[in-house]
N, C-alpha and C positions, 0 to 999 in steps of 0.2 A: 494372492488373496488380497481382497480388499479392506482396508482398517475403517469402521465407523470410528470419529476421535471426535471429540467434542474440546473444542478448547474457549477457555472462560477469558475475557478480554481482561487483563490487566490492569486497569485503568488509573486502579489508586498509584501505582508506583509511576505513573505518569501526570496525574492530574495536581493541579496546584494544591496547596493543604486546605483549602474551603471545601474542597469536594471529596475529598478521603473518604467520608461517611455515604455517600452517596449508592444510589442501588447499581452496580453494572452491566451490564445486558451480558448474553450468552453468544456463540457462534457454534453451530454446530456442522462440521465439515463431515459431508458423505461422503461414503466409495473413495476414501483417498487413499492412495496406491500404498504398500507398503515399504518401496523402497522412496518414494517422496517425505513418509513420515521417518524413516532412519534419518533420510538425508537433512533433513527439520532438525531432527534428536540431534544428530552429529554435530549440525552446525549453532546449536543453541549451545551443547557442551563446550565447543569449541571456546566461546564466549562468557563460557560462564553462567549463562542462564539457566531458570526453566524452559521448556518450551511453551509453556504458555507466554512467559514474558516475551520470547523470540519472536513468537508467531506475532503475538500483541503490534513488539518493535517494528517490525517487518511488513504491515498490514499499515502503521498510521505513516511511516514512510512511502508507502506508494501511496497511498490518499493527498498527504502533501507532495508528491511532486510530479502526480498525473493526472493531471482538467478532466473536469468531463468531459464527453463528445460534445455535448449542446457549448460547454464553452469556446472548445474552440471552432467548432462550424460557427458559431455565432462572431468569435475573433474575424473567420476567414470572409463571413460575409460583410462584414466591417468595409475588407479591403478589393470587394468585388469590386469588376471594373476597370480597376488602377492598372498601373503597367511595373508589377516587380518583376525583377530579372528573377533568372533559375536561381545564381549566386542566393540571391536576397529573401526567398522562397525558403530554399534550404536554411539556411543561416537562422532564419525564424523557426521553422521546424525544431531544427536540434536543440534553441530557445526552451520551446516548451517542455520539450524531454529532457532536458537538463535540470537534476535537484539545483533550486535554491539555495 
């Protein structure tokens, strides 16, 4: 069975203290699998958190450390043309998938 679960973006315990007061938007996840939301639960417990906070954590780390497509087709068309090896192709790839 599928769980509707709505979870509310945590933002204050993230946001610097100017913004505490601020209004914070909602996320409302559909049809998410049951054993995806245990797996959420477990690993938010694991840590210590809510799952909202988890979900929250877990959501602004892959924003910061995944480009959008348009950035990097826009990186790639940068270097159309040139002549990188496969080495040097690669090496930038795993670049951009690599957190910061």
């Amino acid at each position: 069975m599928r769980r509707e679960t709505a979870v509310l973006a945590d933002y204050v315990a993230l946001a610097a203290p100017s913004y505490r007061n601020a209004i914070m938007t909602n996320l409302l996840v559909r049809d998410l699998p049951d054993d995806v939301h245990a797996e959420l639960q477990r690993r938010a417990a694991a840590e210590g958190q809510s799952l909202q906070r988890y979900v929250t954590r877990q959501l602004s780390r892959l924003v910061e450390r995944t480009p959008p497509l348009a950035d990097v087709l826009a990186r790639i068309e940068r270097h159309q043309g040139g002549t990188v090896g496969l080495a040097v192709a690669a090496e930038d790839l795993t670049d951009v998938r690599q957190p910061h």
